[in-house]
C-alpha positions as CSV (number, residue, x, y, z in Angstrom):
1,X,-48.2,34.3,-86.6
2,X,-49.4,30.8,-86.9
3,X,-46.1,29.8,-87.7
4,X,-43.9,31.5,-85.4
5,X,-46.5,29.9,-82.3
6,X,-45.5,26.5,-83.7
7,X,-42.1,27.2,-83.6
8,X,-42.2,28.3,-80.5
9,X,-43.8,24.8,-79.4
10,X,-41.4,22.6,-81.1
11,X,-38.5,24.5,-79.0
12,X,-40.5,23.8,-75.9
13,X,-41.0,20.3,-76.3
14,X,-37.0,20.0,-77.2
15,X,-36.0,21.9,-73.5
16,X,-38.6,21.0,-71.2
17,X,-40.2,17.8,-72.4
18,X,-37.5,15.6,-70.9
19,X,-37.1,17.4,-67.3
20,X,-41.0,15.8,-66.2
21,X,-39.5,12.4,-66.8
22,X,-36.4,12.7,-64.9
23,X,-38.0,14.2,-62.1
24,X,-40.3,10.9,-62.3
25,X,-37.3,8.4,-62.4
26,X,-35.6,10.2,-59.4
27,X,-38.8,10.2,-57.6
28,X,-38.8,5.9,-58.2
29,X,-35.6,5.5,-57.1
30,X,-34.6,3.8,-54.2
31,X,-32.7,6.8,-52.6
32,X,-35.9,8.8,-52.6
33,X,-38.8,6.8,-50.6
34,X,-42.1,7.3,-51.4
35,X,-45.0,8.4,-49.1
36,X,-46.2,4.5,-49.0
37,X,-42.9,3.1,-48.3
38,X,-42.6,5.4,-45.7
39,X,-45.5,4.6,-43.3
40,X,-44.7,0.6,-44.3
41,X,-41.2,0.8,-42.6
42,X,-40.6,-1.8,-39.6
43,X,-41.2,-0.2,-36.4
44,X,-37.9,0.5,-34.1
45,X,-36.9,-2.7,-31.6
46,X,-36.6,-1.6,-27.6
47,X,-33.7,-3.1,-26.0
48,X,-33.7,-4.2,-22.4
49,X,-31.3,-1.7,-20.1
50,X,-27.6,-3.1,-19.9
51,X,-26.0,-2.6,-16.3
52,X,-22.4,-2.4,-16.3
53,X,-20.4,-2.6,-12.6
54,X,-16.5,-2.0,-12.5
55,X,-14.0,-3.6,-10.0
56,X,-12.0,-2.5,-7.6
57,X,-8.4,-2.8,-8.1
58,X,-6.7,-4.0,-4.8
59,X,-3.7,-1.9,-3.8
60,X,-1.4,-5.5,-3.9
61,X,-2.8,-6.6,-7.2
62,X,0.4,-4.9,-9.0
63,X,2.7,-6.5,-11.6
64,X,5.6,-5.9,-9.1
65,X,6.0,-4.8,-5.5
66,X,8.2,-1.4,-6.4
67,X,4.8,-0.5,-8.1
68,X,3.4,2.8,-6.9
69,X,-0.1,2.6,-5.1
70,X,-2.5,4.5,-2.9
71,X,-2.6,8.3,-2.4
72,X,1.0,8.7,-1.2
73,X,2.3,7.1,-4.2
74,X,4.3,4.2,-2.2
75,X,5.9,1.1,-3.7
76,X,3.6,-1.8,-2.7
77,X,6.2,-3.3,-0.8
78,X,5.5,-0.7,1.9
79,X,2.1,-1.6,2.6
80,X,2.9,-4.3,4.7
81,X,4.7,-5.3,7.4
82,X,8.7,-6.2,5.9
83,X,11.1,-6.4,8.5
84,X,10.6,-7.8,12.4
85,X,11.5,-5.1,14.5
86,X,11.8,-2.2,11.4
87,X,8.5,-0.7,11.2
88,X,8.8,2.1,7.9
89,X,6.4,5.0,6.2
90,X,2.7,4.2,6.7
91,X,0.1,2.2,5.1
92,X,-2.5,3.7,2.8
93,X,-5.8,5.5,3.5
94,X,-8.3,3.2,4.2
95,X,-6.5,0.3,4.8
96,X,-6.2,-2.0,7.7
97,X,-3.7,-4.5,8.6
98,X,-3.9,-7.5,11.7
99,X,-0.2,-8.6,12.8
100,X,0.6,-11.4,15.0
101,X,3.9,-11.9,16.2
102,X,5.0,-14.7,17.9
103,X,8.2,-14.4,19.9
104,X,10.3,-16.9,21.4
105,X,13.2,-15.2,23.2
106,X,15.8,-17.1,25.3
107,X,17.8,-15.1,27.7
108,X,21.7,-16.2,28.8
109,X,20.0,-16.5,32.1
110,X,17.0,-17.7,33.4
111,X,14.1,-19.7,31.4
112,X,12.7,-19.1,27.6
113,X,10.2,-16.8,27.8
114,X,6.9,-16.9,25.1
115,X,6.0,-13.9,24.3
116,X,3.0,-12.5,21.6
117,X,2.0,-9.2,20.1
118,X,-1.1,-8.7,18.4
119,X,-0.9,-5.2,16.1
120,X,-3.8,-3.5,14.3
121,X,-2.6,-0.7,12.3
122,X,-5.4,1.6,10.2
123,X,-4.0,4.0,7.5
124,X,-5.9,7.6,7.9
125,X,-6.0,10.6,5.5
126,X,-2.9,12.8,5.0
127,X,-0.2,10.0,5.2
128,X,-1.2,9.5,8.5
129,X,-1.4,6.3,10.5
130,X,-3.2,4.7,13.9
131,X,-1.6,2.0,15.3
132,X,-3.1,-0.5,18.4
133,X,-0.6,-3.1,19.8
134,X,-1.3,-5.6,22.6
135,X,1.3,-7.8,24.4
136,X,1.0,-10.6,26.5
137,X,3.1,-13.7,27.7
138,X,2.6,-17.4,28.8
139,X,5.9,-18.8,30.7
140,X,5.3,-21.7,32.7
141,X,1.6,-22.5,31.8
142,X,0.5,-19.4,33.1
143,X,-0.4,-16.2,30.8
144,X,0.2,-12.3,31.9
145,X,-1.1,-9.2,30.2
146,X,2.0,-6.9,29.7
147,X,1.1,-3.7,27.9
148,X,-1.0,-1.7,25.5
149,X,0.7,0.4,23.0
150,X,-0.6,3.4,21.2
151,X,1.1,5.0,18.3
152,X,0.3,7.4,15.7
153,X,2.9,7.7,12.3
154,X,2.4,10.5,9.9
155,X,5.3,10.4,7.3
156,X,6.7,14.2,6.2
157,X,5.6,13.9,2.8
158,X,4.5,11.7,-0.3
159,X,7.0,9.1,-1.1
160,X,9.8,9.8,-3.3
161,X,9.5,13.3,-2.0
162,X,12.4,13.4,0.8
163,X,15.6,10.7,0.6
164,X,14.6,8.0,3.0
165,X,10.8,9.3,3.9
166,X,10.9,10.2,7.0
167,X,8.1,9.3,9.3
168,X,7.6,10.8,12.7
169,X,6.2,9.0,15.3
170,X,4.6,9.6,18.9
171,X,3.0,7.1,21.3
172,X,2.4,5.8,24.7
173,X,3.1,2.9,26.7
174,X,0.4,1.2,29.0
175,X,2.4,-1.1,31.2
176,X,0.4,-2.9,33.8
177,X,1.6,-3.4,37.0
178,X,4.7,-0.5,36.0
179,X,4.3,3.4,35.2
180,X,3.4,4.1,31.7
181,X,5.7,5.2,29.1
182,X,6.4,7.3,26.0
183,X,8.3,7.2,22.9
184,X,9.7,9.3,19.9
185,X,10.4,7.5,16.7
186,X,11.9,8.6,13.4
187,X,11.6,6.2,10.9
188,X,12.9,6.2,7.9
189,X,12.9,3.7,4.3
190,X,13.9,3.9,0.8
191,X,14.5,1.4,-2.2
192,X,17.8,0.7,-3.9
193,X,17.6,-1.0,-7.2
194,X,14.2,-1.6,-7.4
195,X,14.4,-4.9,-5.2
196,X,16.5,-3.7,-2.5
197,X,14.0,-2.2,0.0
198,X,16.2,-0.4,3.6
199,X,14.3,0.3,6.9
200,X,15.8,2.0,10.3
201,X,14.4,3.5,13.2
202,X,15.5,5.8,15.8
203,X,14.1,5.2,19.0
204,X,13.9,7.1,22.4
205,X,11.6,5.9,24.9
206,X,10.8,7.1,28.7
207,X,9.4,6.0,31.7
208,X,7.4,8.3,33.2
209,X,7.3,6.8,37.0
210,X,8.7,3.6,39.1
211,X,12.1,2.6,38.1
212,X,12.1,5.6,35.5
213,X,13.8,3.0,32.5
214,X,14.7,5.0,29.5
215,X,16.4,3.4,26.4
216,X,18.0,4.3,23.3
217,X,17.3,1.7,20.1
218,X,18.2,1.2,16.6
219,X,17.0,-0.9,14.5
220,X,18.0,-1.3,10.5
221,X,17.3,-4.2,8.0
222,X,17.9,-4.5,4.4
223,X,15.6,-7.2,2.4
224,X,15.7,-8.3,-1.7
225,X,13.4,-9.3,-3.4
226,X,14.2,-13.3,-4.6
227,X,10.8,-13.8,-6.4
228,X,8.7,-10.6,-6.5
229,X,6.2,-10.4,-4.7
230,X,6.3,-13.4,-3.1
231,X,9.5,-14.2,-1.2
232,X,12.0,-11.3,0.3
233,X,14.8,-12.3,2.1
234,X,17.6,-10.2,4.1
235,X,19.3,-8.9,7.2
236,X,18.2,-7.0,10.8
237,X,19.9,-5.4,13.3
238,X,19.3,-4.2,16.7
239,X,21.0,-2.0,18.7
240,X,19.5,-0.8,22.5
241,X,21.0,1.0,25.2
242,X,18.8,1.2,28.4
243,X,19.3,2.8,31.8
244,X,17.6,3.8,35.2
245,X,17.2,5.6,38.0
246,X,19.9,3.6,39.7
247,X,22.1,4.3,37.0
248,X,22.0,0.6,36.1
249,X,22.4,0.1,32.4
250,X,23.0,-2.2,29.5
251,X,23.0,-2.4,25.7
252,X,22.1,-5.6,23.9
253,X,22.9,-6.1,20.1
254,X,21.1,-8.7,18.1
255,X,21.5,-9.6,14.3
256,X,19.7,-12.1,11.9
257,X,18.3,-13.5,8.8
258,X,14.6,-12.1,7.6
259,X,12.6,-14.1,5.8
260,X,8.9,-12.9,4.4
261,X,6.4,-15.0,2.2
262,X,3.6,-13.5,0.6
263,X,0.8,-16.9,0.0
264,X,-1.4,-14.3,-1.6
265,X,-1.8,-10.9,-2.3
266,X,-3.4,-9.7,1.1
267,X,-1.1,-12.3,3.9
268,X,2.3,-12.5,4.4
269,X,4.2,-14.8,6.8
270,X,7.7,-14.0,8.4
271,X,10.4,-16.1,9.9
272,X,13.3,-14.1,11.4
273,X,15.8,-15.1,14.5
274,X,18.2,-12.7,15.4
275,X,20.6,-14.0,17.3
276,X,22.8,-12.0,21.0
277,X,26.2,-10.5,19.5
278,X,27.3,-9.6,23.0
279,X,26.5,-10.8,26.9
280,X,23.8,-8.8,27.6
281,X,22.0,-9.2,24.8
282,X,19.6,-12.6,24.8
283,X,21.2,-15.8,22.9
284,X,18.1,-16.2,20.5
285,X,15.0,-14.2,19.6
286,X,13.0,-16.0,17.2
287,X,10.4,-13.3,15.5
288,X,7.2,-15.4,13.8
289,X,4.3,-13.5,11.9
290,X,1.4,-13.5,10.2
291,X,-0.5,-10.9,8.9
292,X,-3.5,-9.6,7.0
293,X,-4.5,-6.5,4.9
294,X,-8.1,-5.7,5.1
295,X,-8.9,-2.6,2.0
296,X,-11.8,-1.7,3.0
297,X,-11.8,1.8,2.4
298,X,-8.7,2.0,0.0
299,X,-8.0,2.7,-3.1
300,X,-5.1,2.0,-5.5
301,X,-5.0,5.2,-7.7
302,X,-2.8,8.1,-6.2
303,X,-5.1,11.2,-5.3
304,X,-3.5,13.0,-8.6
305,X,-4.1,10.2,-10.6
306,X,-2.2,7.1,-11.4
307,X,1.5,7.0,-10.5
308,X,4.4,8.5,-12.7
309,X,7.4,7.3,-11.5
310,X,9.4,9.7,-13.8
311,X,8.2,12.7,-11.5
312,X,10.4,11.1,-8.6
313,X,12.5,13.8,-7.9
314,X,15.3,11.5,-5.9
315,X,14.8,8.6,-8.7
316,X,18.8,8.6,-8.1
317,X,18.5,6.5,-5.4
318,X,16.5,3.8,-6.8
319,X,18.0,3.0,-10.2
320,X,21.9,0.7,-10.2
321,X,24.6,2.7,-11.8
Protein backbone atom coordinates (compact mmCIF):
# COMPACT_ATOMS: atom_id res chain seq x y z
CA UNK A 1 0.00 0.00 0.00
CA UNK A 2 2.88 2.05 1.08
CA UNK A 3 4.45 1.52 -2.11
CA UNK A 4 1.80 1.94 -4.55
CA UNK A 5 1.01 5.74 -2.55
CA UNK A 6 4.61 6.52 -3.49
CA UNK A 7 4.28 5.62 -6.81
CA UNK A 8 1.49 7.46 -7.23
CA UNK A 9 3.51 10.65 -5.94
CA UNK A 10 6.46 10.25 -8.16
CA UNK A 11 3.82 10.32 -11.25
CA UNK A 12 2.39 13.44 -9.85
CA UNK A 13 5.36 15.32 -9.46
CA UNK A 14 6.41 14.21 -13.21
CA UNK A 15 2.76 15.80 -14.79
CA UNK A 16 1.96 18.50 -12.59
CA UNK A 17 5.07 19.72 -10.98
CA UNK A 18 6.11 21.88 -14.02
CA UNK A 19 2.54 23.46 -14.89
CA UNK A 20 2.92 25.94 -11.30
CA UNK A 21 6.08 27.26 -12.87
CA UNK A 22 4.85 28.08 -16.15
CA UNK A 23 1.88 29.59 -14.96
CA UNK A 24 4.51 31.88 -12.88
CA UNK A 25 6.71 32.79 -15.90
CA UNK A 26 3.57 33.74 -17.96
CA UNK A 27 2.30 35.68 -15.09
CA UNK A 28 6.07 37.86 -15.27
CA UNK A 29 5.95 38.37 -18.59
CA UNK A 30 5.62 41.61 -20.15
CA UNK A 31 2.36 40.67 -22.17
CA UNK A 32 0.63 40.01 -18.86
CA UNK A 33 0.79 43.17 -16.48
CA UNK A 34 0.73 42.82 -13.02
CA UNK A 35 -1.74 44.37 -10.51
CA UNK A 36 1.20 47.03 -9.48
CA UNK A 37 2.16 47.87 -12.96
CA UNK A 38 -1.29 48.49 -13.55
CA UNK A 39 -2.23 51.27 -11.11
CA UNK A 40 1.61 52.85 -11.94
CA UNK A 41 0.64 53.47 -15.71
CA UNK A 42 0.93 57.30 -16.89
CA UNK A 43 -2.37 58.95 -16.71
CA UNK A 44 -4.07 59.80 -20.35
CA UNK A 45 -2.93 63.51 -21.84
CA UNK A 46 -6.20 65.95 -22.75
CA UNK A 47 -5.86 67.58 -25.97
CA UNK A 48 -7.17 71.07 -26.62
CA UNK A 49 -10.35 71.02 -29.20
CA UNK A 50 -9.14 71.38 -32.91
CA UNK A 51 -11.64 73.64 -35.11
CA UNK A 52 -11.59 72.97 -38.56
CA UNK A 53 -13.47 75.69 -41.16
CA UNK A 54 -13.81 74.80 -44.99
CA UNK A 55 -13.95 77.29 -47.96
CA UNK A 56 -16.15 78.22 -50.24
CA UNK A 57 -15.40 77.41 -53.73
CA UNK A 58 -16.31 80.44 -56.06
CA UNK A 59 -18.33 79.48 -59.08
CA UNK A 60 -15.30 81.20 -61.44
CA UNK A 61 -12.55 79.48 -59.61
CA UNK A 62 -12.67 76.58 -62.43
CA UNK A 63 -9.66 75.11 -64.28
CA UNK A 64 -11.47 76.32 -67.56
CA UNK A 65 -14.48 78.40 -68.43
CA UNK A 66 -16.49 75.26 -70.30
CA UNK A 67 -16.40 73.88 -66.68
CA UNK A 68 -19.87 73.09 -65.28
CA UNK A 69 -20.99 75.22 -62.20
CA UNK A 70 -23.96 76.15 -60.10
CA UNK A 71 -27.33 74.28 -59.84
CA UNK A 72 -28.09 74.37 -63.54
CA UNK A 73 -24.96 72.78 -64.43
CA UNK A 74 -23.75 75.81 -66.90
CA UNK A 75 -20.23 76.21 -68.32
CA UNK A 76 -18.70 79.10 -66.40
CA UNK A 77 -18.49 81.16 -69.35
CA UNK A 78 -22.25 81.75 -68.95
CA UNK A 79 -22.12 83.39 -65.76
CA UNK A 80 -21.20 86.51 -67.08
CA UNK A 81 -21.92 89.00 -69.28
CA UNK A 82 -20.11 87.73 -73.06
CA UNK A 83 -21.30 89.45 -75.86
CA UNK A 84 -22.56 93.41 -76.07
CA UNK A 85 -26.00 93.29 -77.14
CA UNK A 86 -26.40 89.04 -76.80
CA UNK A 87 -27.69 88.52 -73.47
CA UNK A 88 -27.84 84.21 -73.07
CA UNK A 89 -29.29 81.59 -70.29
CA UNK A 90 -29.16 82.98 -66.69
CA UNK A 91 -26.77 83.40 -64.03
CA UNK A 92 -26.78 81.08 -61.02
CA UNK A 93 -28.81 81.08 -57.76
CA UNK A 94 -27.49 83.40 -55.58
CA UNK A 95 -25.46 85.30 -57.58
CA UNK A 96 -25.35 88.91 -58.48
CA UNK A 97 -23.80 90.79 -61.17
CA UNK A 98 -23.30 95.00 -61.63
CA UNK A 99 -22.82 95.95 -65.54
CA UNK A 100 -21.88 99.18 -66.80
CA UNK A 101 -22.00 99.98 -70.22
CA UNK A 102 -20.74 102.83 -71.79
CA UNK A 103 -22.05 103.68 -75.22
CA UNK A 104 -20.84 106.02 -77.66
CA UNK A 105 -23.06 105.91 -80.76
CA UNK A 106 -22.71 108.32 -83.74
CA UNK A 107 -25.58 108.67 -86.01
CA UNK A 108 -25.12 109.56 -90.10
CA UNK A 109 -26.99 112.59 -88.96
CA UNK A 110 -27.03 114.80 -86.29
CA UNK A 111 -24.37 114.89 -83.15
CA UNK A 112 -22.65 111.81 -81.17
CA UNK A 113 -24.75 110.95 -78.55
CA UNK A 114 -23.26 109.49 -74.88
CA UNK A 115 -25.21 107.17 -73.72
CA UNK A 116 -24.88 104.70 -70.25
CA UNK A 117 -26.64 101.67 -68.88
CA UNK A 118 -26.26 100.54 -65.50
CA UNK A 119 -27.58 96.61 -65.18
CA UNK A 120 -27.98 94.62 -61.98
CA UNK A 121 -29.02 91.17 -62.67
CA UNK A 122 -29.74 88.59 -59.44
CA UNK A 123 -29.97 84.81 -60.24
CA UNK A 124 -33.16 83.22 -58.27
CA UNK A 125 -34.09 79.56 -57.69
CA UNK A 126 -35.39 77.37 -60.55
CA UNK A 127 -33.10 78.79 -63.40
CA UNK A 128 -34.76 81.86 -62.91
CA UNK A 129 -33.37 85.34 -63.24
CA UNK A 130 -34.32 89.24 -62.11
CA UNK A 131 -32.92 91.72 -64.05
CA UNK A 132 -32.87 95.87 -63.11
CA UNK A 133 -31.50 98.14 -65.99
CA UNK A 134 -31.21 101.98 -65.85
CA UNK A 135 -30.43 104.29 -68.81
CA UNK A 136 -29.45 107.65 -69.01
CA UNK A 137 -27.52 110.17 -71.39
CA UNK A 138 -25.34 113.28 -71.26
CA UNK A 139 -25.16 115.17 -74.92
CA UNK A 140 -24.08 118.57 -74.79
CA UNK A 141 -23.12 118.85 -71.00
CA UNK A 142 -26.45 118.18 -69.98
CA UNK A 143 -27.66 114.64 -68.61
CA UNK A 144 -31.37 113.10 -69.15
CA UNK A 145 -32.94 110.03 -67.50
CA UNK A 146 -34.20 107.78 -70.35
CA UNK A 147 -35.79 104.59 -68.96
CA UNK A 148 -36.01 101.82 -66.43
CA UNK A 149 -36.10 98.35 -67.63
CA UNK A 150 -37.46 95.32 -65.89
CA UNK A 151 -36.94 91.84 -66.96
CA UNK A 152 -37.32 88.48 -65.66
CA UNK A 153 -35.37 85.24 -67.65
CA UNK A 154 -36.18 81.75 -66.70
CA UNK A 155 -34.34 79.26 -69.06
CA UNK A 156 -36.64 75.92 -70.15
CA UNK A 157 -34.39 73.66 -68.49
CA UNK A 158 -30.87 72.71 -67.04
CA UNK A 159 -28.13 73.29 -69.45
CA UNK A 160 -27.22 70.70 -71.81
CA UNK A 161 -30.80 69.61 -71.59
CA UNK A 162 -32.39 71.31 -74.87
CA UNK A 163 -29.93 72.23 -78.11
CA UNK A 164 -29.30 75.97 -77.66
CA UNK A 165 -31.11 76.39 -74.04
CA UNK A 166 -33.70 78.32 -74.58
CA UNK A 167 -34.53 81.07 -72.20
CA UNK A 168 -37.82 82.95 -72.26
CA UNK A 169 -37.98 86.33 -71.34
CA UNK A 170 -40.71 88.97 -70.31
CA UNK A 171 -40.28 92.67 -69.31
CA UNK A 172 -41.34 96.12 -69.23
CA UNK A 173 -40.18 99.34 -70.48
CA UNK A 174 -40.38 102.59 -68.20
CA UNK A 175 -39.75 105.36 -70.63
CA UNK A 176 -40.00 108.80 -69.23
CA UNK A 177 -41.46 111.50 -70.98
CA UNK A 178 -43.00 108.46 -73.67
CA UNK A 179 -45.61 105.55 -72.96
CA UNK A 180 -44.17 102.51 -71.50
CA UNK A 181 -43.31 99.45 -73.26
CA UNK A 182 -43.12 95.65 -73.34
CA UNK A 183 -41.04 92.93 -74.73
CA UNK A 184 -40.79 89.09 -75.52
CA UNK A 185 -37.39 87.61 -75.75
CA UNK A 186 -36.18 84.11 -76.71
CA UNK A 187 -32.77 83.66 -76.09
CA UNK A 188 -30.89 81.14 -76.91
CA UNK A 189 -26.73 79.83 -76.48
CA UNK A 190 -24.75 76.82 -76.88
CA UNK A 191 -20.87 75.84 -77.04
CA UNK A 192 -19.15 74.47 -80.06
CA UNK A 193 -15.87 72.92 -79.41
CA UNK A 194 -15.39 73.68 -76.13
CA UNK A 195 -14.04 77.33 -76.84
CA UNK A 196 -16.55 78.33 -79.28
CA UNK A 197 -19.40 79.82 -77.14
CA UNK A 198 -22.88 81.19 -79.81
CA UNK A 199 -25.53 83.60 -78.44
CA UNK A 200 -28.88 85.08 -80.38
CA UNK A 201 -31.84 86.69 -79.34
CA UNK A 202 -35.23 87.13 -80.78
CA UNK A 203 -36.70 90.23 -79.87
CA UNK A 204 -40.26 91.76 -80.22
CA UNK A 205 -40.94 94.80 -78.37
CA UNK A 206 -44.26 97.15 -78.19
CA UNK A 207 -45.31 100.39 -77.27
CA UNK A 208 -48.17 100.48 -75.47
CA UNK A 209 -49.26 104.39 -76.10
CA UNK A 210 -47.90 107.71 -77.92
CA UNK A 211 -46.31 106.99 -81.13
CA UNK A 212 -47.11 103.16 -80.63
CA UNK A 213 -43.16 102.10 -81.96
CA UNK A 214 -42.89 98.42 -82.26
CA UNK A 215 -39.57 96.72 -83.49
CA UNK A 216 -38.33 93.49 -84.46
CA UNK A 217 -34.38 92.67 -83.39
CA UNK A 218 -31.88 90.09 -83.80
CA UNK A 219 -28.93 89.89 -82.39
CA UNK A 220 -26.20 86.87 -82.68
CA UNK A 221 -22.47 86.76 -81.75
CA UNK A 222 -19.96 84.06 -81.75
CA UNK A 223 -16.81 84.45 -79.34
CA UNK A 224 -13.42 81.88 -78.81
CA UNK A 225 -11.79 81.57 -76.29
CA UNK A 226 -7.80 82.89 -77.08
CA UNK A 227 -6.44 82.34 -73.48
CA UNK A 228 -9.12 80.65 -71.22
CA UNK A 229 -10.46 82.32 -69.04
CA UNK A 230 -9.07 85.42 -69.58
CA UNK A 231 -9.38 86.83 -73.11
CA UNK A 232 -12.45 85.86 -75.68
CA UNK A 233 -12.54 87.39 -78.78
CA UNK A 234 -15.32 87.28 -81.68
CA UNK A 235 -18.09 88.66 -83.81
CA UNK A 236 -21.83 90.48 -83.22
CA UNK A 237 -24.50 91.25 -85.29
CA UNK A 238 -27.56 93.21 -85.13
CA UNK A 239 -30.42 93.19 -86.99
CA UNK A 240 -33.73 95.71 -86.14
CA UNK A 241 -36.75 96.47 -87.90
CA UNK A 242 -38.95 99.23 -86.30
CA UNK A 243 -42.20 100.84 -87.20
CA UNK A 244 -45.15 103.11 -86.09
CA UNK A 245 -48.28 104.30 -85.99
CA UNK A 246 -47.59 106.42 -89.11
CA UNK A 247 -46.36 103.55 -90.76
CA UNK A 248 -42.91 105.04 -90.64
CA UNK A 249 -40.21 102.46 -90.53
CA UNK A 250 -36.61 101.43 -90.73
CA UNK A 251 -34.22 98.62 -90.18
CA UNK A 252 -30.61 99.22 -89.15
CA UNK A 253 -27.88 96.51 -89.31
CA UNK A 254 -24.69 96.76 -87.41
CA UNK A 255 -21.69 94.33 -87.19
CA UNK A 256 -18.37 94.23 -85.11
CA UNK A 257 -15.44 92.84 -83.34
CA UNK A 258 -16.11 91.64 -79.38
CA UNK A 259 -13.48 91.79 -77.23
CA UNK A 260 -13.82 90.56 -73.37
CA UNK A 261 -10.95 90.45 -70.60
CA UNK A 262 -11.37 88.73 -67.54
CA UNK A 263 -8.48 90.80 -64.85
CA UNK A 264 -9.67 88.31 -62.29
CA UNK A 265 -12.04 85.74 -61.55
CA UNK A 266 -15.14 87.97 -60.49
CA UNK A 267 -14.60 91.36 -63.39
CA UNK A 268 -14.52 91.38 -66.77
CA UNK A 269 -14.04 94.33 -69.17
CA UNK A 270 -15.42 94.55 -72.81
CA UNK A 271 -14.53 96.55 -75.85
CA UNK A 272 -16.82 96.01 -78.84
CA UNK A 273 -17.76 98.71 -81.88
CA UNK A 274 -20.08 97.59 -84.25
CA UNK A 275 -20.06 99.46 -87.01
CA UNK A 276 -23.70 100.72 -89.65
CA UNK A 277 -23.84 98.10 -92.70
CA UNK A 278 -26.60 100.16 -94.35
CA UNK A 279 -28.06 104.05 -94.19
CA UNK A 280 -30.18 103.80 -91.51
CA UNK A 281 -28.34 102.16 -89.32
CA UNK A 282 -25.73 104.56 -87.15
CA UNK A 283 -21.95 104.76 -88.58
CA UNK A 284 -20.35 103.63 -85.18
CA UNK A 285 -21.56 102.21 -81.84
CA UNK A 286 -18.84 101.69 -79.60
CA UNK A 287 -20.15 99.22 -76.58
CA UNK A 288 -17.60 99.64 -73.32
CA UNK A 289 -18.18 97.49 -70.09
CA UNK A 290 -17.31 96.66 -66.89
CA UNK A 291 -18.66 94.35 -64.65
CA UNK A 292 -18.71 92.52 -61.40
CA UNK A 293 -19.97 89.20 -59.91
CA UNK A 294 -20.97 89.40 -56.36
CA UNK A 295 -21.60 85.29 -54.85
CA UNK A 296 -23.14 85.96 -52.15
CA UNK A 297 -25.52 83.37 -51.83
CA UNK A 298 -24.07 80.86 -54.57
CA UNK A 299 -22.72 77.93 -54.70
CA UNK A 300 -20.59 76.01 -57.20
CA UNK A 301 -21.78 72.37 -56.80
CA UNK A 302 -24.86 71.41 -59.08
CA UNK A 303 -28.01 70.67 -56.79
CA UNK A 304 -27.33 66.75 -57.73
CA UNK A 305 -23.98 66.94 -56.91
CA UNK A 306 -20.95 67.88 -58.85
CA UNK A 307 -21.17 68.09 -62.65
CA UNK A 308 -20.83 64.95 -65.04
CA UNK A 309 -20.43 66.11 -68.22
CA UNK A 310 -20.86 62.56 -69.73
CA UNK A 311 -24.70 62.77 -68.75
CA UNK A 312 -25.09 65.67 -71.50
CA UNK A 313 -27.46 64.31 -73.58
CA UNK A 314 -26.68 66.72 -76.75
CA UNK A 315 -22.76 66.37 -75.99
CA UNK A 316 -22.83 66.23 -80.04
CA UNK A 317 -22.80 69.62 -80.22
CA UNK A 318 -19.91 70.52 -78.14
CA UNK A 319 -17.17 68.10 -79.18
CA UNK A 320 -15.08 68.88 -83.13
CA UNK A 321 -15.61 65.97 -85.41
Amino acid sequence: MNKSLSGINQLRKIFFGPIPAVLMGLCASPSWPTRAETTNAVPPVRLDPVIVTGKTVSLHEVASESDLVGPANQPEWTTRRVFAETDIYVIPTGEIEFNQFYVSSHPREGKPENLFESEFEFGLPWRTQFDVEMNYSVNSGRGRYDETLLELPHALADWGKIPFNPTIDGGWRFISGEADAYFFRLLLAEEFCKRFHFGADLTFDQQVGGERERSYELNTALSYAAIDSKLNVGVELLAEYESDAKDEHSTSVLLGPTVLYKPTRNTHVGLMPLFGLNHDAPILEAFIVFGIDFELFAHRGSANGEADSGSNPFQMFRKCR
